[in-house]
Each structure stands twice: as structure tokens, then as C-alpha cells.
N, C-alpha and C positions, 0 to 999 in steps of 0.2 A: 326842642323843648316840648315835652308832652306834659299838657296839664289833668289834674285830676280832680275827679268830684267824689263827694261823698256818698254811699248810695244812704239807703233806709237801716242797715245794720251798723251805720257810723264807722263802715270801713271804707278808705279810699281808695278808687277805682281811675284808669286813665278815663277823659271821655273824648270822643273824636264820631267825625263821617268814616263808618265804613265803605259802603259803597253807595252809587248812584247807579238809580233806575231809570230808563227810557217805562213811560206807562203810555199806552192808549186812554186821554183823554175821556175819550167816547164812552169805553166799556170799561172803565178804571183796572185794565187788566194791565200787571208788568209783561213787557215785551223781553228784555234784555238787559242786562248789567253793565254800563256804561263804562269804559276804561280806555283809558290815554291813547288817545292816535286811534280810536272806533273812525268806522265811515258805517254810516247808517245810508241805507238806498233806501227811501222812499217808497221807492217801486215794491219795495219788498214786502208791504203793511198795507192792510185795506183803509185803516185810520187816515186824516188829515188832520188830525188835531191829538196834539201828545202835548205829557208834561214829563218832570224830572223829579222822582222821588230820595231824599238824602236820608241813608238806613243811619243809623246811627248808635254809638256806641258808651254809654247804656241805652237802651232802647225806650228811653224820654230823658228829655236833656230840657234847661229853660228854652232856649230857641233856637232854631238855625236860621243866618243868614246864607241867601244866597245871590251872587250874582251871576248873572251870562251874559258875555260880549263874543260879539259877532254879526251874520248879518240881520239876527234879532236882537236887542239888548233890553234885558230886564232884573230886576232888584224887587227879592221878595224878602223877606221877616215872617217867619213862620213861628207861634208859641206851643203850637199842637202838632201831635199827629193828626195826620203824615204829614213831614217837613215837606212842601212841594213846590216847585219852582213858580208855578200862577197860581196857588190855592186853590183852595177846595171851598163846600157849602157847610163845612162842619158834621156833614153826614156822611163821608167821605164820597161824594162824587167829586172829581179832581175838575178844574176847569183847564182848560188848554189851549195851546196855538200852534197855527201852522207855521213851521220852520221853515225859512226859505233856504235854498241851499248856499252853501258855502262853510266856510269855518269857523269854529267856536271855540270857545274858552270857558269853562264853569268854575266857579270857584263856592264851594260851601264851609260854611264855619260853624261850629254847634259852640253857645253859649252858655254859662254856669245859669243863667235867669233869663227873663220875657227880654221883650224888647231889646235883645243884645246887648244885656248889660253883664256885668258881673264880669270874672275870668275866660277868656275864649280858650277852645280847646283845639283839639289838631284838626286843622283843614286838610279838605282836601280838594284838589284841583285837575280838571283833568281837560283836553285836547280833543277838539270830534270833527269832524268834516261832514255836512249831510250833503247827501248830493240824490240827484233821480234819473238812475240810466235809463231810463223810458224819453225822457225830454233831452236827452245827450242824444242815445241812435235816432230820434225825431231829429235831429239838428242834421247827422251825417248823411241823412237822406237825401 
């Protein structure tokens, strides 16, 4: 089922999550594009503190929710850009947290209105594993 919105020309359009961003937190910079079965190494990023950006398709929708379960779990309602997994200050500094490692599950859903009302449109879901080979070869030592 794809749902549809209407844009500003009073033509209907589907709308949905295109993709999802890993962003640095810190320096609101995107890292990488987030897709099913990722393993993101820690090691690999000078950042400790990321969030997760949900692009979205038209590119403003009333809301996206989001949630992540794992061994962090959080539930954000985003009305504005940028849709973000822990918000932002409204001036786009994103706020964020350190992911501990293990596996995850994200799910976003973009809404026709604010507050996740209205017609939900196509989710998207996807699978990541974080993990830090720096504290793994520290374990085999």
C-alpha cells in the first residue's frame, strides 16, 4: 500500500522515507546512508555522538515518526526538518548519543500532518549492527 499526498499544485504524489542518514552529531555532518544489514565500526569515526536523519519523499511531509530498538531505544515525532532520531535546536544543530554496540532495528514513518496524525505513508525499516573493533582486538589481547 503506498499512500499519497497532495503537493501545492493539487497533484497527488506518493510520500514515503527515502533513506536514512548516520550524521555526526557533533559537526551535523552526514556520514553515510543507512541500509539494511549496515555494521557501522565506531572505530571508523572520530564523533561519539551521532543521530539518524529520515530523507523523505516529498521533501516536507507533516511528520515523521521514528522509532529504534536495540541496545539503545528511543521514540522521537519529528514536525520539521530535519526529521531526526533525538532532535534538533530548530537551528539545525542535531543533538545525539552514543550508540552502544550491538544490534538494531529502526523504523520511520512519514505522516500526512504534525503530531502523526492524519494518513501514514510508506515506511521504512531497516537492520544495523554497531559494533567497535578497537574494543574487540583490546579483548583478544
Amino acid at each position: 500500500k503506498i499512500a499519497w499526498y497532495e503537493n501545492l499544485m493539487g497533484e497527488a504524489e506518493a510520500f514515503q522515507i527515502k533513506r536514512l542518514m548516520l550524521v555526526d552529531a557533533e559537526t551535523d555532518t552526514e556520514l553515510q546512508e543507512l541500509v539494511d544489514g549496515e555494521v557501522i565500526d565506531l572505530d571508523n569515526f572520530t564523533s561519539s555522538q551521532f543521530s539518524i536523519v529520515a530523507v523523505t519523499e516529498p521533501e516536507k511531509v507533516g511528520s515523521v515518526g521514528l522509532r529504534l530498538k536495540g541496545a539503545l531505544r528511543h521514540r522521537q515525532t519529528e514536525n520539521n526538518k530535519p526529521y531526526t532520531l533525538f532532535g534538533d535546536d530548530q537551528h539545525g544543530d542535531l543533538a545525539g548519543q552514543d550508540f552502544p554496540a550491538g544490534e538494531y532495528t529502526l523504523v520511520a514513518t512519514p505522516y500526512k500532518e504534525k503530531n502523526k496524525q492524519g494518513e501514514a505513508g510508506l515506511s521504512l525499516q531497516i537492520s544495523f549492527t554497531v559494533v567497535n573493533a578497537a574494543d574487540s582486538s583490546e579483548n583478544l589481547a
